[in-house]
C-alpha positions in Angstrom: 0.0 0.0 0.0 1.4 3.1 -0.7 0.8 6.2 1.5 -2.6 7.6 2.0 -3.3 11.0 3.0 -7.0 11.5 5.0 -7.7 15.4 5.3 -9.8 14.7 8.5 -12.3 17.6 9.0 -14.5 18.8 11.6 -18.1 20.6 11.0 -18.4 24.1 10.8 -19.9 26.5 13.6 -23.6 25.3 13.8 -26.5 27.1 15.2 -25.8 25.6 18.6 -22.1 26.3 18.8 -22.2 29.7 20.6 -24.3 28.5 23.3 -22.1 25.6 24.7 -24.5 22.9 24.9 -24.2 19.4 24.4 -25.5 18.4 20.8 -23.3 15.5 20.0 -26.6 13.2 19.0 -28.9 16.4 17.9 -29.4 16.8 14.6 -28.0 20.9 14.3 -27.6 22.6 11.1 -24.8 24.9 10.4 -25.1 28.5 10.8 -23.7 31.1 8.7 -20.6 31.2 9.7 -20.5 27.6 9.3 -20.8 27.7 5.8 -18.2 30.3 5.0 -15.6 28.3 7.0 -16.2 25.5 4.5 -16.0 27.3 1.9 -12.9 28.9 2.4 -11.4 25.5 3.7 -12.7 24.6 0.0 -11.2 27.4 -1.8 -7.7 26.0 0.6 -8.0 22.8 -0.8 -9.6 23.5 -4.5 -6.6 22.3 -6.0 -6.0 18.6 -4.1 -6.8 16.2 -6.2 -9.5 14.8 -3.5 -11.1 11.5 -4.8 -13.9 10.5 -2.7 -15.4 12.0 0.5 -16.9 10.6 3.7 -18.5 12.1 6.4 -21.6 11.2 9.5 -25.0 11.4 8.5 -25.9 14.6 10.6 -26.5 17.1 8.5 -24.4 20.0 9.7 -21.0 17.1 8.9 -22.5 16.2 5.4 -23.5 19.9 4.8 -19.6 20.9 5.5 -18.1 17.8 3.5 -20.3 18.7 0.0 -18.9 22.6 0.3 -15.4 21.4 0.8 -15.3 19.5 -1.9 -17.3 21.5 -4.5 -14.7 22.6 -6.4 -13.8 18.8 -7.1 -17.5 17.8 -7.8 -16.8 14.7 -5.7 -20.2 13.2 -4.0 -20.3 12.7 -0.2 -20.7 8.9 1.1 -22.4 9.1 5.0 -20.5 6.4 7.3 -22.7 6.4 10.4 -19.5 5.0 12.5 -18.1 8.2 12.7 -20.9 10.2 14.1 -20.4 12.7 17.0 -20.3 10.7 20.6 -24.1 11.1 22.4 -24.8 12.5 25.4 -27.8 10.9 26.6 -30.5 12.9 29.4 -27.6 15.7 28.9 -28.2 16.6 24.8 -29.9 19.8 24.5 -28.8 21.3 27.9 -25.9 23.5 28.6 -22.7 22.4 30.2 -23.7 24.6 33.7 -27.1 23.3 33.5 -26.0 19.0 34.0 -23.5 20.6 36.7 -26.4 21.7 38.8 -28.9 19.0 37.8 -26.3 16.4 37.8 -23.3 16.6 39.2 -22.1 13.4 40.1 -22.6 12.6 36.8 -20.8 15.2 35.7 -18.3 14.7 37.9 -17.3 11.6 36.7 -17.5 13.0 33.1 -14.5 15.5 33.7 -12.1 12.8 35.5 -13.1 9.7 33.2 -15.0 10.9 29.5 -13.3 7.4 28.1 -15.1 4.7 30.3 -18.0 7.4 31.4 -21.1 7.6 30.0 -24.6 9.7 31.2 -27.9 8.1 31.2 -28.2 7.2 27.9 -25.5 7.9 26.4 -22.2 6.9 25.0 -18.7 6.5 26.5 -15.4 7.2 24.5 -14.5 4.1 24.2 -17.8 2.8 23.1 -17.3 6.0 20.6 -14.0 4.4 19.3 -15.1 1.2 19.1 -17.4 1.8 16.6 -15.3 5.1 14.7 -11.7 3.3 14.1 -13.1 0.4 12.6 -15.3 2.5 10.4 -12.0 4.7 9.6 -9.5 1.8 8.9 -12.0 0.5 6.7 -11.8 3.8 4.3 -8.4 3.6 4.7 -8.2 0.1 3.3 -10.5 0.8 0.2 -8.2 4.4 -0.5 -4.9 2.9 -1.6 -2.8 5.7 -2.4 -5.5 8.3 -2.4 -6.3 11.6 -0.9 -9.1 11.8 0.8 -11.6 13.8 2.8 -13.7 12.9 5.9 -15.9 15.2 8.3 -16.8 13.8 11.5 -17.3 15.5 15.4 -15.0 17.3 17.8 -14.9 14.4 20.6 -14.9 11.7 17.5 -11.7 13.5 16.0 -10.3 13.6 19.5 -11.0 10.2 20.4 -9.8 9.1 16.7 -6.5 10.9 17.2 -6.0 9.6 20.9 -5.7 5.7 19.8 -4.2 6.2 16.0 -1.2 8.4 17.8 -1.0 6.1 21.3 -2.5 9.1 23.4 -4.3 8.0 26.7 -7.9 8.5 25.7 -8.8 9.2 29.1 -7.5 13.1 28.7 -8.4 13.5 25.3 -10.7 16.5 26.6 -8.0 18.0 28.3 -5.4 17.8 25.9 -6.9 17.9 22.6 -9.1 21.0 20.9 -11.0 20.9 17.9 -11.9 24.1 16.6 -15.1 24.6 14.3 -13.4 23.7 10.4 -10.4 22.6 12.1 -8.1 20.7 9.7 -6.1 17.5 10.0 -4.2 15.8 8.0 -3.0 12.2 9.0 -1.2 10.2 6.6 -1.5 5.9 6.5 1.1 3.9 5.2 -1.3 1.5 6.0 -3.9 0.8 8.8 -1.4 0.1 11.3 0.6 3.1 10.7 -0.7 6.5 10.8 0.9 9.5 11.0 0.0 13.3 11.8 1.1 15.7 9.5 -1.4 18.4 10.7 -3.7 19.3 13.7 -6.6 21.5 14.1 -5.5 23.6 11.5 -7.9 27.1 11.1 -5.8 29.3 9.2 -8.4 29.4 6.4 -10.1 31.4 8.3 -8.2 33.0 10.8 -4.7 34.9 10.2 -3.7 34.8 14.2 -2.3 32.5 16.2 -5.0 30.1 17.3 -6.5 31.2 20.8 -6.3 29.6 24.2 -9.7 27.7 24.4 -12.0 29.0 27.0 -14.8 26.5 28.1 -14.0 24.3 25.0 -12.2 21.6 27.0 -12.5 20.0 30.0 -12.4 22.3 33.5 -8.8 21.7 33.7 -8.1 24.5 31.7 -10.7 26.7 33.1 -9.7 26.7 37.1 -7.9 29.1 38.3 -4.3 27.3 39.7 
């Protein structure tokens, strides 16, 4: 197999995005700004010679996958497997809101997101046990091939954590995702992945990145 490049994309800003609530299993369009970040990711990458595209079902993912790659005319296949992680009782509610209401729960959730799951939701690793295969599998039928696929923030995150040999169980704390974000992880085959590019915004943005506030776990948000 020769080396395979994925351009591993997250959604765009969606309607939701400014508020901070969990959405990971709501269906949420994108919002304005959404679309222009894909479209300028698209005008980035207008002149890869992209082959096939892949993203989750939701519509704000396959909304952001079918602007990106436009300019190439290439249609988007859905792959359920790599749909955003769900968060049960908690979808629909902001992050303060399941402290109060339920904060043991949410307790657990900022020392353990891996094993952890809320009522009726899912855990990381249930997340990657269903997202890896689903990725190794394009992987495998891309020989040689650049490719595009648009999944979630936590799926990206929890993606990255076992390709790379991160612990999974601080993937909130020590990976960001921003809205658009770029990756770039080249396969040499499935059991060898590198990362050639992280979280990459500079299609929209001309400074550095900023320090994310309230976009990871409380870690980064209490004062030391």
């Amino acid at each position: 197999m020769e080396t395979n490049r994925i351009l591993l994309v997250r959604h765009g800003m969606t309607v939701l995005g400014a508020e901070d609530r969990f959405a990971g299993s709501t269906d949420v369009p994108l919002s304005d700004e959404g679309r222009e970040q894909a479209r300028r990711l698209a005008r980035r990458l207008a002149g890869e010679p992209l082959l096939a595209a892949y993203a989750s079902p939701m519509q704000r993912t396959m909304e952001t996958a079918r602007l990106v790659v436009e300019p190439q005319r290439v249609e988007v296949t859905p792959v359920d497997g790599i749909r955003e992680i769900a968060h049960g009782r908690w979808e629909g509610m902001k992050r303060d809101e399941v402290e109060r209401q339920f904060p043991e729960e949410y307790n657990r959730y900022e020392h353990d997101p891996f094993s952890f799951s809320p009522v009726g939701g899912e855990s990381g690793l249930q997340v990657t046990a269903r997202a890896l295969p689903a990725l190794l599998r394009i992987v495998e039928d891309h020989c040689d091939d650049c490719i595009v696929i648009v999944s979630h923030k936590a799926t990206i995150r929890l993606l990255l954590s076992s390709l790379l040999g991160f612990d999974p169980r601080k993937y909130r704390d020590r990976l960001d995702q921003s809205p658009c974000a770029l990756n770039i992880l080249d396969f040499k085959d499935v059991a060898h992945a590198r990362l050639t590019l992280f979280n990459d915004t500079s299609h929209y943005t001309v400074d550095v990145p900023e320090v994310p506030h309230n976009r990871l776990s409380k870690v980064w948000n209490q004062r030391t």
